[in-house]
DOTIVO-819300 format. One record per residue (C-alpha): x, y, z. Coordinates in steps of 0.001 Angstrom, whole numbers, plus 500000, padded with zeros to 6 digits. Each point is the difference from the previous one (the first is absolute). Layout:
<tilos>
XYZ/...
</tilos>
This chain:
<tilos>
527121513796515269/498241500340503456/500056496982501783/496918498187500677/500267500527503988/500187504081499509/497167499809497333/497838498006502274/500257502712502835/499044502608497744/497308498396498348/498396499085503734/500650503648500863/497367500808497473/497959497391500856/499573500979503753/499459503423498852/497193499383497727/498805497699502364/499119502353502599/498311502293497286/496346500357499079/498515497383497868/499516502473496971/501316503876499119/496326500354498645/497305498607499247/496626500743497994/496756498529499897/498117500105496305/496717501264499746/500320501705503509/499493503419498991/502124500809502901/502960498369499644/499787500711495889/499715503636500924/503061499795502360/502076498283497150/498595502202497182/498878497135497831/499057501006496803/498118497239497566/499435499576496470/497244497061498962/499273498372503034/497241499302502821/499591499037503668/498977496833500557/498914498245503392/502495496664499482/501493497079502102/498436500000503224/498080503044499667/503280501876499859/499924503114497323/501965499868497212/500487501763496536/500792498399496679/501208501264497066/497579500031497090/500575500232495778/500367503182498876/497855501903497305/500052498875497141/502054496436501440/503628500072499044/502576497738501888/500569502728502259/497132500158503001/499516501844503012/502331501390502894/500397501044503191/502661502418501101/500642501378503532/502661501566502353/501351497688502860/502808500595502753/503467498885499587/502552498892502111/502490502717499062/503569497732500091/498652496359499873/498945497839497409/496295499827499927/497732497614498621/496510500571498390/497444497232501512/496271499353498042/497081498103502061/498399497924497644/496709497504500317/500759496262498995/496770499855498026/500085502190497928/500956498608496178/501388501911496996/502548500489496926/500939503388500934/503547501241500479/500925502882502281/502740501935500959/501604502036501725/501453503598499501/501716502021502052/501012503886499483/498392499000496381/502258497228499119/499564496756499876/500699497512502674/500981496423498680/499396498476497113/497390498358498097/501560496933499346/502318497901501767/501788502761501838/501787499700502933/497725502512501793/496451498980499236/496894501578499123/496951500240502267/497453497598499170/499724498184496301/497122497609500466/499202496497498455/496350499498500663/500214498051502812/499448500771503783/503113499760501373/498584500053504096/496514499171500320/499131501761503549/503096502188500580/501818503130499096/503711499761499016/502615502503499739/502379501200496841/502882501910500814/502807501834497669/502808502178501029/499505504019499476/503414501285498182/502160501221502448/500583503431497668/496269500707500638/500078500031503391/503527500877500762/499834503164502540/496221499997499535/497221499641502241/496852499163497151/500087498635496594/497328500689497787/499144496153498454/497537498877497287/498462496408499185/499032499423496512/498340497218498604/500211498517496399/498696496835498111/501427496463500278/502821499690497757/501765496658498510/503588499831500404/501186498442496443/498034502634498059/502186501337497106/497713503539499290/498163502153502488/496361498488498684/501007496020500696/502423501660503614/497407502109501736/496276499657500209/497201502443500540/498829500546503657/496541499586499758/498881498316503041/500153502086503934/503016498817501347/500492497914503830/499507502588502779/502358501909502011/499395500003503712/502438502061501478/504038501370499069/502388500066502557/503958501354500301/502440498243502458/503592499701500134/499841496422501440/500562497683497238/497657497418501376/496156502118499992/498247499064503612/496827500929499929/498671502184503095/498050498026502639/496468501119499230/500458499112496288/497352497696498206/501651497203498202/497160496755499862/500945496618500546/500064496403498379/497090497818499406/500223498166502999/498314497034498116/501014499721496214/497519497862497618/501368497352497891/499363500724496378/496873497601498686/500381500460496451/500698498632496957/500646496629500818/501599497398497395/497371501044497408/502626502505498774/501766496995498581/497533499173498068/500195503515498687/503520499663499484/499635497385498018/497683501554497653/501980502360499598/503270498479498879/498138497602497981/497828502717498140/503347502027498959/501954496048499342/496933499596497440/500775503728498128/503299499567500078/499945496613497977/497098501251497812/502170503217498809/500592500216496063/503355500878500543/503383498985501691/499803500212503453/502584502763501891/502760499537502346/497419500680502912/497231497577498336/502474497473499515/501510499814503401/496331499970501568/498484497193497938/503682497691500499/499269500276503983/496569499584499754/500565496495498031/501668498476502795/496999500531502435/497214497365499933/497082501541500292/500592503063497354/498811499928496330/503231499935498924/500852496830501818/501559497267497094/498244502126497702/501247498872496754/499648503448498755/502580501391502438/503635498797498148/498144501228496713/499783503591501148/503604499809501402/501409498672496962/498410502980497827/500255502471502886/504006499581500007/500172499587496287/498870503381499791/502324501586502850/502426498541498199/498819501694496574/499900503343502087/503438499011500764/501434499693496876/498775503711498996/501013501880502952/502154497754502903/499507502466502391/496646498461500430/501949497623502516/499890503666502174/497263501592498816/496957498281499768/497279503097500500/497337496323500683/501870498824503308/500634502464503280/503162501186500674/501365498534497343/503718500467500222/499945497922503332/497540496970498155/501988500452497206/498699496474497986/499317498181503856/496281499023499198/501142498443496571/502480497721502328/497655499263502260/497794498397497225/502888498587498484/500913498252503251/496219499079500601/499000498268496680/503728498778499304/499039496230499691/497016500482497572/501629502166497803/502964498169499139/498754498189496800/499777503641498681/504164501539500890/501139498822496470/496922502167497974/501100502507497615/498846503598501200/500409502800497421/503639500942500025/500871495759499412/501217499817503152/498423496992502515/497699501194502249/501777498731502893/503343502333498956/497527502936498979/498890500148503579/503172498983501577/501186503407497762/497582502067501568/500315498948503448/503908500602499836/499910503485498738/497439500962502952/502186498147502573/502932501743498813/497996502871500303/498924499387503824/503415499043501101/501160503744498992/497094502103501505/499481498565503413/498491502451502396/500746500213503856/496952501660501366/498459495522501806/497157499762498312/501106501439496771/503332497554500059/497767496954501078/497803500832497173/502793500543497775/502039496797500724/497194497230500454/498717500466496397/503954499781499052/500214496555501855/496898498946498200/501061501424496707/503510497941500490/497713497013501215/498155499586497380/502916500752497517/501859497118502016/497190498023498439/500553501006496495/503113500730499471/502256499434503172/503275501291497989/498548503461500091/498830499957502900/501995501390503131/500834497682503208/497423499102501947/502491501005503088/500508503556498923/495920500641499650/499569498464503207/502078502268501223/498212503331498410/497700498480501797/501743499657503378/501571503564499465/495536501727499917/498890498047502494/502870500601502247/501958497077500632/503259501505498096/501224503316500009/498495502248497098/502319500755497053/497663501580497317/500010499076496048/502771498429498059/502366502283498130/503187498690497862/501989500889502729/497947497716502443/497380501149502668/499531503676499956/499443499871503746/498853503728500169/498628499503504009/503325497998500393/501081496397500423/498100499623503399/496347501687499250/497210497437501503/496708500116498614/498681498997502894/500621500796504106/502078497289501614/496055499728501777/498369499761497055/498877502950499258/499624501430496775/501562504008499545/499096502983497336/502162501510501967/498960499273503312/496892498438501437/497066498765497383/496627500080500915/497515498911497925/502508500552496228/501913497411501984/498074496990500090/501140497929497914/499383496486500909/498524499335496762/502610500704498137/502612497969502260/497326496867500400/500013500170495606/503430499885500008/500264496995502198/497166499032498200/502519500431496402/502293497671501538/497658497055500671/498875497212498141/496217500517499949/499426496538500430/501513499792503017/498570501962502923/503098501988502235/502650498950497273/501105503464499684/503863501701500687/500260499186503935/501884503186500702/497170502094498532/497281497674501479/502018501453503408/499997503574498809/496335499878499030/498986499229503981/502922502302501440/498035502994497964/496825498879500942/501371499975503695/501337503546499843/496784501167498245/497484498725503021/500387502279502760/499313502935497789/496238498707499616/498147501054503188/496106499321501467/497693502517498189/495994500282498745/499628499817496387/497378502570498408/497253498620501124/501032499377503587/500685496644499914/503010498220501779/503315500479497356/503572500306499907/501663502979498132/503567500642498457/502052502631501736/500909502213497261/499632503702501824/504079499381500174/501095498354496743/501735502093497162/498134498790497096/496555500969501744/497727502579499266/496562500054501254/499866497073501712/498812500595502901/498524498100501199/501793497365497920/498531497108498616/498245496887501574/502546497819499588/500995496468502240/502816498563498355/499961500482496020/498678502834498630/497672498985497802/498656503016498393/502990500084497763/499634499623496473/501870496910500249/499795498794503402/497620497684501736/499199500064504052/501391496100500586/502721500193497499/502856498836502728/498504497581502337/498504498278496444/504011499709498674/501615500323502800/497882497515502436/501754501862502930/497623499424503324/500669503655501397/498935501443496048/496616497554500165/499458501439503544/499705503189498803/497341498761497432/497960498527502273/499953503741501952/498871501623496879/497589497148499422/498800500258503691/499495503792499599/498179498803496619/502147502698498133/500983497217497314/496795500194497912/499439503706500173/503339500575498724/499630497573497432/496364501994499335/502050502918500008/502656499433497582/497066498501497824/499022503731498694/503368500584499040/500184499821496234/502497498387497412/501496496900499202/502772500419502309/498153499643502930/497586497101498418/503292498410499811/501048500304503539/496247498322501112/500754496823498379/501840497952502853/497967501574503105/497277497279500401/502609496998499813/502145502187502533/496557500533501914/499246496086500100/503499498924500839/500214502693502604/496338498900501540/500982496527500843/503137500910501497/499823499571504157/499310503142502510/503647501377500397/499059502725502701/502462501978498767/499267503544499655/501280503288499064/502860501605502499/497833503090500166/496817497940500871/498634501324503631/500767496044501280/503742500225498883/502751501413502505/501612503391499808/502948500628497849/502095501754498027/501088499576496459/502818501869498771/501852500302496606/502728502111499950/501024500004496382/496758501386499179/499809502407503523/496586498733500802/498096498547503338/496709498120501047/499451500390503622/497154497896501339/499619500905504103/496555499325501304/497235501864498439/502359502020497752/501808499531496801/503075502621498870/501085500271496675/502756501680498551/502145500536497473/503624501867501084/501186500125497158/497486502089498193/500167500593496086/503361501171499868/501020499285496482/502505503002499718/501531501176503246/499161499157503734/497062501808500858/499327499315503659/496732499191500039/498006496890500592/496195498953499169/497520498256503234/497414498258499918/498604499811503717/497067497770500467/498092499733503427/496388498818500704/498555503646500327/502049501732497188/502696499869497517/502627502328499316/501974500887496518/503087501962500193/502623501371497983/502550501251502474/503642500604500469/502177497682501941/503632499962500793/502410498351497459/503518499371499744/502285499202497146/503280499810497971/500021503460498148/501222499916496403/500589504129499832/497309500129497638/496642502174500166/496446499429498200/498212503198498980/495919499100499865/498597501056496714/497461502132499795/497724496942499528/496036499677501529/499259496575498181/502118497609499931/502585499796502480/502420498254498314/499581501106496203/499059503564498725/498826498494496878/496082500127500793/499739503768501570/496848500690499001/499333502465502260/501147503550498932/500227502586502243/500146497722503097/503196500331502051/501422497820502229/500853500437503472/503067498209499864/501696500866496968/503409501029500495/500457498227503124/503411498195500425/500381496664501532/503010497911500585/501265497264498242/500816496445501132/503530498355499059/499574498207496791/502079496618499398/503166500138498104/499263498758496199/495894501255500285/499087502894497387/498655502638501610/499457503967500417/497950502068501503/496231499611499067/500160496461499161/498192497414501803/501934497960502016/499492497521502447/502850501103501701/499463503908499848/497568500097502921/500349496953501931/501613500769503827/502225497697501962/497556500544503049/496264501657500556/498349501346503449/496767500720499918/497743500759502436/496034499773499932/498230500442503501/500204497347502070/502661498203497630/503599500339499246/502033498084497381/502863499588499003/501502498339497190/503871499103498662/499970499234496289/503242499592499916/501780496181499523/503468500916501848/499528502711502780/498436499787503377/498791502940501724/499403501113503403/496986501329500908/498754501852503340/497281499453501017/497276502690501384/499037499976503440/496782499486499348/500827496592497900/502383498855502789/497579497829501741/497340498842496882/500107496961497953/501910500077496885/497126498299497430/502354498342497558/501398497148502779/497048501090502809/502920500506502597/500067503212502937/502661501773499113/502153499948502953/502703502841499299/500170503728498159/502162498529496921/499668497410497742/501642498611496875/498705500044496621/500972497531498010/500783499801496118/496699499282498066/497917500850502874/496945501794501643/499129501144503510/496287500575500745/499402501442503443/496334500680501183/499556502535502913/
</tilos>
């Protein structure tokens, strides 16, 4: 292996080369008949519009009759003949759609259209993601294409929105039958980092950004009615109620102001909904697993029947000795039930967070509320508490319980969670990662209700350390209308598709099915977590995203409405904490780094980096890396490639022939679409002794490096993921003399050390 030192040189090499080049190989200018000439554009379905700033775009347009396929644009554009070059879209920040598009190149297709580690173009949510700007999207051009070749002959297509967990073509892919955003210009460059020419038109920020004026606490009232109208159906239906039903009307009973509130009604329904669970039981057991009335049910398994068991425990107990059907007490009949479902659980634990959080908080409620039964068949209350510890990452991983003991298929040291706090699917979350609400609901499973903050200490401590690590990827945005907001980073997170921009979101996100906005500072009472409350409440952003997540439909959500005016109240009369959000234009500069997860928040000044280093590599280590560049007069996107170092296992991984999904062929609903990467070979990482593994499988060792460079225009970084080596790094001349942003020190000499576990941000 190279050392570090030698790799460095090289890498700055390049870097002063391209450096001294042009800003772009080419560029062209849509609905210039000039320039479209000069690149030979061809369109299908499409028009010229007059867009952002009076600049001229076109936009891609449903085709006749509308399928899911639209319009496209193809063209010829100059090539650097032996460098990587990069393909670079101007796009306006106003413009709002559903559309996906993508690229092609030679007549194969560029990326993927879901979760690959080389993106699509655009795949819009709706939403304006930069009121008064243009940003920037930029993908790399396969090297094959251009390889010895001075033009490439490139294509964008556009297609409907599609939805990621669709099963068949119809529920995967919709229609296109809207125009799509506009496309401004198209530019090729070699340097990684696009810089726009000096004369270009980008826009600016509102210099003064409104405060939003509406709704105000009416929504409560709202809320109210709404919970209360579906309490009142619930308890009227002519039938037993349904895992779902049962778990929503238990909650509800323990909040004063909701119908269901000492309700006398309430332990009746639970009595006869169980009863018949338990009937259901006794014909098939698998119902414990695979109740089609509850979601996800092999992770709920019979949790919402604990729950209510554990909520209505006292005024039930005159009824544990009646007779159910098979002659057994009622109190062993559910105690029956509940064991075969936590035997179940503790044998088909999952390791992707949120699916093992899931997974092993309705087992610790399960064995809770069997505890209260029948405690001899019940498991210790130490070894749940430690599934527990194990998902919310407090103790090393070790996957479901076999005869033999722990399978341990990621090993005996696999942590849920970054040693920061992060969560990791298999590097950085964005958006698919928050989840607070699941961690504050286990603390929450560990409390006595009656006692506010009597919940497990360590996971109390957990809860806020997430939190923590979650705040400086929230950073100062509008919201649709162009009021003051805060948004989620998620242009960088693996899970994330089409968010961009990402949600409004403070501290919880409260769009979630489950979630509420004020979940932690309400359980937690930390000041820091009630600080960022009072933001979102400053920004009034609370009662539009409680007005929000009031058109969402279903029982599951009504559910997760029921504590947010008591959290609202409590939070109201707490005192002004002045704490804000680290990306908040009042807060210093800094830089957050996580190097499990390969991923860094840079705030310096006026501008906010993003980026994940370690990009989507779930098979092999594919040297690239995914920014998010923010600055007040433009953003940029990138998918580029970056320098990456690791322990080489020997082994290759061959891309499939796949234009879907990137990391299962099992959707390919695209015939006759070919890929512009299949049959590429990439290394392999070093895999632990004792781990499963060949080539193909995801791994969250496969692609992981021991060390990334990566260098985006006026920013270098560097980053040792290691926990044992140091590495020496020399430094360019350029950076000799400029302050290194992670300690805010001049860096006095050419070399420096990096340190296990650590990141270097310097800022020319």
């Amino acid at each position: 292996m190279k050392t570090l030192k030698c790799f460095v040189l090289m890498l700055l090499c390049a870097w002063n080369t391209v450096s001294a080049q042009k800003h772009s190989t080419d560029e062209m200018t849509f609905g210039n008949p000039v320039s479209e000439k000069q690149h030979q554009l061809k369109s299908r379905y499409d028009e010229v519009v007059k867009g952002g700033l009076g600049q001229t775009a076109r936009r891609l347009l449903p085709s006749e009759p509308v399928s899911y396929q639209g319009g496209s644009l193809a063209f010829v554009m100059k090539t650097d003949p032996e460098k990587q070059n990069y393909f670079t879209v101007k796009l306006w920040g106003e413009d709002q759609d559903k559309s996906m598009t993508l690229l092609f190149s030679e007549g194969e297709q560029v990326g993927y259209r879901h979760l690959g580690d080389i993106d699509f173009i655009t795949l819009g949510n709706g939403e304006k993601p930069l009121p008064g700007r243009f940003y920037y999207v930029t993908i790399p051009i396969p090297l094959k294409h251009t390889k010895g070749k001075k033009s490439v002959n490139l294509e964008i297509r556009s297609y409907g929105e599609i939805w990621g967990y669709g099963e068949t073509f119809e529920r995967y892919q919709k229609n296109l039958d809207k125009p799509t955003l506009g496309f401004y210009k198209a530019y090729v460059h070699i340097n990684p980092a696009f810089i726009p020419s000096k004369g270009e038109v980008h826009g600016n920020a509102p210099l003064n950004t409104p405060l939003r004026q509406q709704p105000g606490e009416e929504v409560l009232v709202k809320l109210k009615e709404r919970v209360n109208t579906e309490l009142k159906a619930v308890l009227a239906l002519n039938r037993p109620l349904n895992q779902l039903e049962l778990m929503f009307v238990s909650a509800a009973s323990k909040v004063t102001w909701t119908f269901a509130y000492k309700n006398p009604e309430v332990p009746v329904k639970v009595v006869e909904a169980i009863d018949a669970h338990y009937a259901k039981f006794l014909q098939n057991p698998d119902i414990v697993f695979t109740d089609p009335n509850i979601y996800n049910y092999e992770w709920l398994i019979t949790g919402p029947i604990a729950r209510s068991i554990l909520q209505h425990h006292d005024e039930l107990q005159d009824r544990w000795e009646e007779k159910l059907a098979d002659e057994k007490s009622r109190k062993d009949a559910w105690a029956a039930m509940l064991k075969a479902s936590l035997n179940y659980s503790t044998t088909h634990r999952r390791h992707y967070t949120n699916q093992s959080m899931i997974i092993d908080m309705f087992m610790y409620d399960v064995n809770k509320a069997l505890t209260r039964l029948r405690p001899d068949l019940a498991l210790p209350e130490s070894q749940t508490l430690n599934y527990l510890y194990e998902s919310v990452g407090l103790r090393p991983w070790l996957g479901k319980e076999t005869p033999e003991g722990p399978e341990k298929p990621l090993g005996d040291n696999y942590w849920q969670l970054t040693a920061k706090g992060l969560t990791k699917e298999l590097g950085f979350v964005g958006y698919y990662g928050e989840v607070l609400d699941w961690v504050v609901d286990i603390y929450k499973s560990t409390s006595d209700p009656d006692i506010p903050g009597s919940g497990d200490p360590k996971i109390r401590e957990q809860v806020l350390k997430m939190f923590r690590a979650r705040l400086p990827f929230r950073y100062p945005a509008l919201d649709n209308d162009g009021n003051k907001a805060v948004r989620i980073e998620a242009v960088v997170g693996w899970r994330d598709a089409g968010h961009y921009p990402g949600n409004v979101l403070y501290g919880d996100r409260g769009m979630a099915w489950d979630a509420s906005p004020l979940m932690t500072p309400a359980v937690t009472m930390d000041p820091q977590a009630i600080g960022v409350a009072q933001q979102m409440m400053a920004d009034n952003q609370l009662f539009k995203s409680i007005e929000d997540k009031l058109k969402l439909g279903g029982i599951r959500v009504t559910k997760s409405l029921i504590h947010i005016p008591d959290e609202y109240e409590w939070i109201k009369k707490r005192p002004a904490t002045g704490i804000r959000l680290p990306m908040d234009k009042s807060m210093p500069d800094f830089v957050f780094s996580d190097e499990e997860d390969g991923v860094v928040a840079v705030k310096n000044g006026e501008e906010i980096l993003y980026a994940s280093l370690y990009w989507r590599a779930r098979n092999s280590v594919n040297k690239l890396a995914k920014v998010h560049y923010i600055t007040p007069s433009m953003d940029r996107i990138a998918n580029i490639y970056i320098q990456s170092e690791f322990d080489d296992s020997g082994m290759k991984y061959t891309r499939p022939n796949w234009v879907n999904l990137a990391f299962n062929g099992s959707r390919e609903f695209y015939p006759g679409i070919v890929s512009a990467h299949a049959g590429e070979q990439e290394p392999i990482a070093s895999i632990p002794e004792g781990v499963r593994f060949k080539p193909g499988d995801e791994s969250v060792f496969a692609g992981k490096a021991n060390y990334y460079v990566m260098e985006y225009g006026q920013y270098w970084v560097a980053m040792n993921t290691t926990k044992d080596r140091t590495f020496e790094l020399q430094v360019p001349a350029a950076f000799s003399k400029v302050v290194n942003l992670v300690d805010r020190k001049v860096l006095g000499s050419r070399s420096l050390k990096l340190l296990p576990g650590t990141t270097v941000v310097l800022y020319r």
